[in-house]
C-alpha positions as CSV (number, residue, x, y, z in Angstrom):
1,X,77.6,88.6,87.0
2,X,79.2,91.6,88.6
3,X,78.5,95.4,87.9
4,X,80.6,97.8,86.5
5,X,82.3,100.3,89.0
6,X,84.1,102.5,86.2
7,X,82.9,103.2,82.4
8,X,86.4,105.2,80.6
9,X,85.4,106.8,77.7
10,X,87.3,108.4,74.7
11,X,86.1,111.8,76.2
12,X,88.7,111.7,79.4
13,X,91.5,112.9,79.5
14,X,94.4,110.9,80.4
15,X,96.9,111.8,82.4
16,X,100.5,109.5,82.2
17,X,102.2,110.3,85.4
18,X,105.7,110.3,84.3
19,X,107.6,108.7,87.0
20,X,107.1,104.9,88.3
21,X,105.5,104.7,91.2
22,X,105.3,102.3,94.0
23,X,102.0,100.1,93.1
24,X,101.5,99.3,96.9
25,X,100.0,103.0,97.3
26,X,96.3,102.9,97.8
27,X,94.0,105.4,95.9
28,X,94.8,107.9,98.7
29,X,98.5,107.8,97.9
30,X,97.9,108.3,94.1
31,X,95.7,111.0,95.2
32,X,98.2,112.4,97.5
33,X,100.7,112.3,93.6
34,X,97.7,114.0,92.0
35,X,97.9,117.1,94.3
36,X,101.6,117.2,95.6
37,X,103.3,116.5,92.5
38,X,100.8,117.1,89.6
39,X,99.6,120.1,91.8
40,X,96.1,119.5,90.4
41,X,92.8,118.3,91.7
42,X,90.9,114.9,90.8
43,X,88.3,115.9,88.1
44,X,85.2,113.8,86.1
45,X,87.1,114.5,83.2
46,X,90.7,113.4,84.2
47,X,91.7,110.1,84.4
48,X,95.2,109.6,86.2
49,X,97.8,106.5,84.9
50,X,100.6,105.2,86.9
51,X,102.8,102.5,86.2
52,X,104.8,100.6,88.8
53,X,108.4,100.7,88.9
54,X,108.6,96.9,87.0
55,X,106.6,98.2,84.4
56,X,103.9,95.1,84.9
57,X,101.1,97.0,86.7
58,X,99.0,99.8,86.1
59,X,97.1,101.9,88.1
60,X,94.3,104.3,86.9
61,X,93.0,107.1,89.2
62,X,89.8,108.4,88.2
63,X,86.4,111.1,90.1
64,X,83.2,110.2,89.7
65,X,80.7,112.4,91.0
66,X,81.7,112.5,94.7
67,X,83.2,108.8,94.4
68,X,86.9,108.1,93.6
69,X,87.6,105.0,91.2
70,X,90.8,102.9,90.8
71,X,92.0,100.1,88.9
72,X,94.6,97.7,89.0
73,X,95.6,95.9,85.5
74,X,98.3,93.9,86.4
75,X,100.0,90.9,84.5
76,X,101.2,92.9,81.4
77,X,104.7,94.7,80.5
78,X,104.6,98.2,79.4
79,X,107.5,99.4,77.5
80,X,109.4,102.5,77.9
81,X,109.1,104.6,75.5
């Protein structure tokens, strides 16, 4: 059985990044997004969402206590709203 890296909670608060990105950015690129472009810092309560620019993956961006947690969900096609 494996162990669980990242619990999101309905506490967060989630952050849509409104432009597609480029999903073959590591969690230092989205990072680099979160304080270039977002001007902001990575938080406990924040959790950061990009899409990729075909709409079928997703990338969340989340702090956790000195750590930094990300997730691919791939497969899936989010529409534009």
């Amino acid at each position: 059985m494996g162990r669980v890296v990242c619990q999101l909670g309905g506490s967060l608060k989630y952050r849509v990044y409104s432009h597609p990105v480029d999903m073959r950015k590591s969690f230092r690129g989205l990072t680099g997004i979160v304080h270039s472009e977002i001007e902001r810092q990575l938080s406990p309560e924040d959790v950061y969402v990009f899409v990729g620019k075909n709409r079928r993956i997703l990338k969340l961006l989340h702090r956790e206590g000195h750590d930094i947690v990300y997730e691919k969900v791939g497969r899936c096609l989010f529409s534009q709203a």
